[in-house]
Structures are given as C-alpha cells and as structure tokens.
N, C-alpha and C positions, 0 to 999 in steps of 0.2 A: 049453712053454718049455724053451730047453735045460741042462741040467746047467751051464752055463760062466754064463749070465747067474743065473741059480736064484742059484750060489758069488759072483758078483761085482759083477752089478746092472747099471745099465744104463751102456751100452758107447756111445762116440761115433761108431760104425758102425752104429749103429741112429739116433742122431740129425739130425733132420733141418736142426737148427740150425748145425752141424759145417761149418767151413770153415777150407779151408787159402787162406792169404794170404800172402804171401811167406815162404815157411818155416816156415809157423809153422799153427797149428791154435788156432782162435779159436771164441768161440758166438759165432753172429748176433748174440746177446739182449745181449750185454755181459757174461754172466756170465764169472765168475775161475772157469777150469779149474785154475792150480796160482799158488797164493797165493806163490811166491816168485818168477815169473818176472814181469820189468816190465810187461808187456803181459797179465798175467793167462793166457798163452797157454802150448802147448808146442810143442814142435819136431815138425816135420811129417816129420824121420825114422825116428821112433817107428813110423808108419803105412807108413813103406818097409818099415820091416824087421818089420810084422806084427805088432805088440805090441799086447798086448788095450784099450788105452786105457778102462778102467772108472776114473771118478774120483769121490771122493767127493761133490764140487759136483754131479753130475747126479741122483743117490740120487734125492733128492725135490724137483726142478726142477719148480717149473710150467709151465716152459714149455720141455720136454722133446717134442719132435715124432717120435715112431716112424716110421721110413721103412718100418721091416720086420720081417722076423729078423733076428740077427745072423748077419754071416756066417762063414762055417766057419774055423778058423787053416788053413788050406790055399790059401784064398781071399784072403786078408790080404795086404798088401802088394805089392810090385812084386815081376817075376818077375827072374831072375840077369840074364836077357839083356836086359831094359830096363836095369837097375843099369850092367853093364858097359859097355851105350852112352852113358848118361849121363855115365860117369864118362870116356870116351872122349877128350868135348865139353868137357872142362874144360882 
C-alpha cells in the first residue's frame, strides 16, 4: 500500500464507482462525495489539475470498488498540452 493512501485512505482514482458527468465527478451508487455541493458531487477540475481526491464519504463505503493502485501525482490529471488545447476551443 502506498504511503499517500496509508496518510489519506481511499482516493476516487482507485474507485471504480467514480464518474465524471458534465463537469462534475459523481458515485455511481448515489453516494454524497461533498455534502455542500447540490448534486452531492465535485468539480471534475479538481481531477485536471491532479488533486489527490481522498474524501471522507469513501473511508468506509460498502460499496467502494478497487480498480487498482492509485495512481502516481505525476500520472494525475491532464497534461499542459491537452489544457492548452482545450482551452483553445473555447
């Protein structure tokens, strides 16, 4: 297990219930990721820009699905040059 999930637990990059839906980063299951946002949900730029997404509500989910390890902060989010294209297109 690595020293990052050991300090923080489990991470929505190891979840297999994790899905981004228009902007937004939602459980399959219906669980509340952050209790203050309407939709129970968070912003799926969080995951551009690489942020370790560890939230209290998955701690001790039952229905928590391990896709893997998590993976590396180097591996996390989009790279400069997707960003800049993206941003391009706006």
């Amino acid at each position: 297990m690595s020293g990052e999930r050991r300090r923080n637990g489990r991470s929505l990059y190891e979840c297999a219930n994790a899905r981004v839906l228009g902007g937004r980063i939602l459980c399959r299951c219906g669980h509340t990721l952050h209790a203050k946002s309407e939709d129970g949900g968070i912003d799926a730029a969080l995951l551009a820009r690489g942020k370790p997404l560890v939230y209290r509500a998955c701690r001790g989910c039952p229905d928590f699905e391990e896709m893997g390890p998590p993976l590396p902060p180097h591996e996390r989010g989009w790279s400069k040059e997707e960003v800049e294209k993206d941003d391009s297109l706006a």
